[in-house]
C-alpha positions as CSV (number, residue, x, y, z in Angstrom):
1,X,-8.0,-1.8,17.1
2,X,-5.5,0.8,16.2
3,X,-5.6,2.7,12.7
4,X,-2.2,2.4,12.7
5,X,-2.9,-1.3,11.8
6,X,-5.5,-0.1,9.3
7,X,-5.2,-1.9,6.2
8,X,-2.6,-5.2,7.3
9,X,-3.4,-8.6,6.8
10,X,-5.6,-8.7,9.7
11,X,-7.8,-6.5,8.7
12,X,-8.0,-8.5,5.4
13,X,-9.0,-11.8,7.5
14,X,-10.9,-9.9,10.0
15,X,-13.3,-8.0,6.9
16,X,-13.3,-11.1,5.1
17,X,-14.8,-13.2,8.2
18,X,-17.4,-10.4,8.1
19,X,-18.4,-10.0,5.0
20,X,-19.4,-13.5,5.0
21,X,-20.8,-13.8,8.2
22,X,-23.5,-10.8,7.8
23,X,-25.4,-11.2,4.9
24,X,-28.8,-10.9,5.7
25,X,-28.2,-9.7,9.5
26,X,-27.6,-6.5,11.1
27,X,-24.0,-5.8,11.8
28,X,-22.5,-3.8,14.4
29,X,-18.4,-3.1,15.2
30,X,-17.2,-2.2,18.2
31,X,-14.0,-1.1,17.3
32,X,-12.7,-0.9,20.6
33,X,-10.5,2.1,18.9
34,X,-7.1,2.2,21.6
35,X,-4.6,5.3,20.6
36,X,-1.6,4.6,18.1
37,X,1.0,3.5,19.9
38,X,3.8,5.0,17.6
39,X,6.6,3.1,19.4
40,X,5.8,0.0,18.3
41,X,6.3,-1.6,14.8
42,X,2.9,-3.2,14.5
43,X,0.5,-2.7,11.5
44,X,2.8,-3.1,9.3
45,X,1.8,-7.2,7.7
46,X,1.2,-5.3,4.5
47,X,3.2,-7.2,1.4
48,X,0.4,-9.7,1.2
49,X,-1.1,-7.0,-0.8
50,X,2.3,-7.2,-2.8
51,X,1.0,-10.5,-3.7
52,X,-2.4,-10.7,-5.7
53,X,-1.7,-14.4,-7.0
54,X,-1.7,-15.6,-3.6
55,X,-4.0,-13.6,-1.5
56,X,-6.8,-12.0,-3.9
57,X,-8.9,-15.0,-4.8
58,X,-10.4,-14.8,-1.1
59,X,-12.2,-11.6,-1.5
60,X,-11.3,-9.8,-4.6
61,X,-13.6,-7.1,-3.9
62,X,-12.3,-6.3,-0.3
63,X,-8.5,-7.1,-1.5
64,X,-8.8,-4.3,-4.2
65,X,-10.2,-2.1,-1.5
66,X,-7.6,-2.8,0.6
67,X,-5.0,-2.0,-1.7
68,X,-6.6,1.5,-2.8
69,X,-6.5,2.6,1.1
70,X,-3.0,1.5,1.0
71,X,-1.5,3.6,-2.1
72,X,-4.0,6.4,-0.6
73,X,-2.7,6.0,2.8
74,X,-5.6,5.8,4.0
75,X,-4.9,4.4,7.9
76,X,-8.1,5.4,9.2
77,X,-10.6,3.2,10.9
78,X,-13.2,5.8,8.7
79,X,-11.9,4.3,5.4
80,X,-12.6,0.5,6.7
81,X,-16.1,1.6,7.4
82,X,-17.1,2.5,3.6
83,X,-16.3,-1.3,3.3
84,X,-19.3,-2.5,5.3
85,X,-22.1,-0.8,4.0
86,X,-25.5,-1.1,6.4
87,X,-23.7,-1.7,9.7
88,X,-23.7,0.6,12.9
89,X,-20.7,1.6,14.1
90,X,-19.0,2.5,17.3
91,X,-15.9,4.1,17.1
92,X,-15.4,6.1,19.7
93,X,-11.5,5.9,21.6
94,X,-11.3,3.9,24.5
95,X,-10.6,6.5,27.6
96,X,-6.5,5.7,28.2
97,X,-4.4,6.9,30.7
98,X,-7.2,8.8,32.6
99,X,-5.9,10.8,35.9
100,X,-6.1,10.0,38.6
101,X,-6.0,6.3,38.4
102,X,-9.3,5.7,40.4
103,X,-11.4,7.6,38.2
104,X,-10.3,4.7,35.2
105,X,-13.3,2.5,35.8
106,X,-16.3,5.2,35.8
107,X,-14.7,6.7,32.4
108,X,-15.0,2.8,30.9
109,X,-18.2,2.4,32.5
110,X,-19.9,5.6,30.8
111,X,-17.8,4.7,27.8
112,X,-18.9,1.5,27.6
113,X,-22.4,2.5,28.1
114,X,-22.6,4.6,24.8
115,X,-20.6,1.7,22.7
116,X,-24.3,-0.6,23.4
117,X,-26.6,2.6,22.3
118,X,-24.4,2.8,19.0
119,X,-25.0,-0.8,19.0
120,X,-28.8,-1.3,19.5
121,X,-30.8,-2.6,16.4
122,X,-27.7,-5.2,15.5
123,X,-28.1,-8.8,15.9
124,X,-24.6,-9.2,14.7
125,X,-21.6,-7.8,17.0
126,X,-18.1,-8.3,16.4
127,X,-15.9,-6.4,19.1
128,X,-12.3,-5.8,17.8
129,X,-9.9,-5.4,20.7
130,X,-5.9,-5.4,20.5
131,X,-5.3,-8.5,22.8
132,X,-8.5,-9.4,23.0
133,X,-10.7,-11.4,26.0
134,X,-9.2,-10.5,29.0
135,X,-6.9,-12.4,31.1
136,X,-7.1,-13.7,34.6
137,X,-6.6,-10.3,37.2
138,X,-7.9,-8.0,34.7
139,X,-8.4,-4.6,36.1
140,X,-10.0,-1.6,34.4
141,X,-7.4,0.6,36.3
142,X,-4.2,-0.5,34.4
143,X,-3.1,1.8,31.8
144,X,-3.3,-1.1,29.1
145,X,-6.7,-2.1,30.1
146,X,-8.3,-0.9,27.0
147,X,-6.5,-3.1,24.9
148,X,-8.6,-6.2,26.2
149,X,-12.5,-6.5,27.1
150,X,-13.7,-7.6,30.4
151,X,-16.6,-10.8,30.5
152,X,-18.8,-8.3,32.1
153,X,-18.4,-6.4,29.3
154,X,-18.8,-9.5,26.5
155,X,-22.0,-10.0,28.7
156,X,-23.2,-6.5,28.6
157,X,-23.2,-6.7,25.3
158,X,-25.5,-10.2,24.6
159,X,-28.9,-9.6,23.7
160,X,-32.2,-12.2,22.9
161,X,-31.6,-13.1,18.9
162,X,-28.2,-11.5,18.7
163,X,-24.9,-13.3,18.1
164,X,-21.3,-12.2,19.2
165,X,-17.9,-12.6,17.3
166,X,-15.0,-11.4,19.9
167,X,-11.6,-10.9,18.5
168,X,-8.4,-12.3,20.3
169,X,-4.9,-12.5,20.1
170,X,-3.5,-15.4,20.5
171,X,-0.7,-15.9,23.1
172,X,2.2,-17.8,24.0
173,X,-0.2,-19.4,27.1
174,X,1.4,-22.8,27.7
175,X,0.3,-25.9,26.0
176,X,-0.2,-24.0,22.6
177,X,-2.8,-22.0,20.6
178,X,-5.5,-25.4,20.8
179,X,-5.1,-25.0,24.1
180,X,-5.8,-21.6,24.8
181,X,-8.9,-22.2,22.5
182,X,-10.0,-24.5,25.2
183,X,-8.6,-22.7,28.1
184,X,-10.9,-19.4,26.3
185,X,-13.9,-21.6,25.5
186,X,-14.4,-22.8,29.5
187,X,-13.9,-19.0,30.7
188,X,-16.3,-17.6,28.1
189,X,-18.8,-20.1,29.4
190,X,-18.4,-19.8,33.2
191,X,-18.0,-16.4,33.1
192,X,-20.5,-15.0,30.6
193,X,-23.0,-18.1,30.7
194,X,-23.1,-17.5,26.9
195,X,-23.7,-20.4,24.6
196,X,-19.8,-20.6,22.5
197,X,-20.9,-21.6,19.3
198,X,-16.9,-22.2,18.3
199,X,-14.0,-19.9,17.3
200,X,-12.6,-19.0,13.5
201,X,-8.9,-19.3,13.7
202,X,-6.9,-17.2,11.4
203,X,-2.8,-18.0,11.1
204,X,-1.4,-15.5,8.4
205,X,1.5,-13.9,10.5
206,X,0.4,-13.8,14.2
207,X,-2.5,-16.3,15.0
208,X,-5.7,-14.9,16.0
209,X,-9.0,-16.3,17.1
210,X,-12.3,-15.0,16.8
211,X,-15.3,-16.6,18.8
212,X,-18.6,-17.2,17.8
213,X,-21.0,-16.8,20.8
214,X,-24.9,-17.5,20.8
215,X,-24.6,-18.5,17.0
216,X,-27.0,-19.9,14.8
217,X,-27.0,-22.7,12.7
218,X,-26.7,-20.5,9.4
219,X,-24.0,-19.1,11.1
220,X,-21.8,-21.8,12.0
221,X,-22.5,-23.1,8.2
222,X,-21.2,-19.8,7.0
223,X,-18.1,-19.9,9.4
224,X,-17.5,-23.5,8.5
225,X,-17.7,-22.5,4.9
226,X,-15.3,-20.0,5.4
227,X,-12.7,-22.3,7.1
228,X,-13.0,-24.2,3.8
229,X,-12.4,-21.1,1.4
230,X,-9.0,-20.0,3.1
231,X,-7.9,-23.1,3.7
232,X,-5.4,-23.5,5.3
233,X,-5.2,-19.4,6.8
234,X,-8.5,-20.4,8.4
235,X,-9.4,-22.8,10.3
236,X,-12.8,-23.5,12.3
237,X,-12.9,-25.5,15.8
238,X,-16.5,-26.3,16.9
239,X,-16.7,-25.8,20.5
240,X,-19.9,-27.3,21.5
241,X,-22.0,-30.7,21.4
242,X,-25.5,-30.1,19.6
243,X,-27.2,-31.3,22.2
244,X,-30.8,-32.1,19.8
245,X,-28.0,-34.5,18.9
């Protein structure tokens, strides 16, 4: 998460998915906050707002919001937060571009290890990275590193009665976006030995995934209920057999 992107269509799926997953449970966001990159031309997926007819009926409430922080200009991760009332936050920036190198994965590490205190007492975590999971050769000592989370770190984060939703950005991985679903779904598995309970897909500009791990059966009802109110932005792929059959 950046608050340059504050506000964009993302952040309408992404609050949305939320806001109907948590009723009823304790939330918790990792915002995985990385610094605004000012070089780059994300963020700005903002003329669905532009376009009430087509986009409000999905969360009118959260829409509206959405649109106030936008003719405030209001691209602050602080501003999103008034829109989740009841949930624990941890917003601290992700250490970037620490010198010397080798001192990059003890900064994580301690800043990784206040992100769980801010989280403790939720038994609903969503964890909002740029890219997302990360990729194969991940180390914590590339300058980018803070754009992605680490299994260990998915791992760290798992607790007895608490469910995970991790945020990723879809790729141009070969053999397409259902594949990479799959490709995701095996390493979250082997490498987190975490029950994946299945993954929301959202498509409105760039597609984006987010996984439902150690879920519920009221939560995969609600997710599958929200596949079926933004059809067809949304889309939910069950990742698991039931094995009480």
């Amino acid at each position: 998460m950046q608050n340059q992107y504050v506000g964009d269509v993302g952040d309408y799926v992404k609050l949305a998915i939320l806001r109907a997953l948590s009723p009823g449970r304790h939330l918790g966001i990792a915002w995985w906050l990385f610094p605004d990159e000012s070089h780059k031309a994300d963020g700005r997926h903002l003329s669905y707002l532009d376009r009430p007819s087509e986009w409000q009926k999905y969360d009118a409430a959260l829409f509206d919001a959405l649109c106030a922080i936008r003719k405030g200009c209001n691209r602050h991760i602080r501003f999103l937060e008034q829109l989740l009332p009841n949930t624990r936050f941890a917003s601290e920036l992700i250490p970037s571009g620490i010198q010397p190198i080798s001192h990059r994965p003890a900064e994580r590490q301690r800043w990784f290890l206040r992100i769980m205190e801010h989280l403790e007492g939720a038994n609903l975590v969503f964890v909002d990275p740029d890219n997302g999971i990360a990729p194969d050769g991940f180390r914590p000592t590339q300058r980018k590193s803070g754009k992605s989370i680490s299994l260990a770190e998915i791992s760290g984060l798992a607790r007895p009665d608490r469910s995970l939703v991790i945020y990723h950005h879809q790729t141009r991985r070969e053999g397409g976006h259902l594949n990479e679903l799959d490709y995701l779904t095996n390493r979250l598995k082997d490498g987190t030995m975490l029950k994946v309970s299945g993954a929301l897909r959202a498509r409105p500009w760039s597609p984006r995934a987010f996984f439902i791990l150690d879920g519920d059966d009221q939560l995969i009802e609600r997710a599958e209920q929200i596949a079926q109110t933004w059809k067809p932005h949304i889309t939910w792929h069950r990742c698991y057999k039931d094995e009480r059959g």
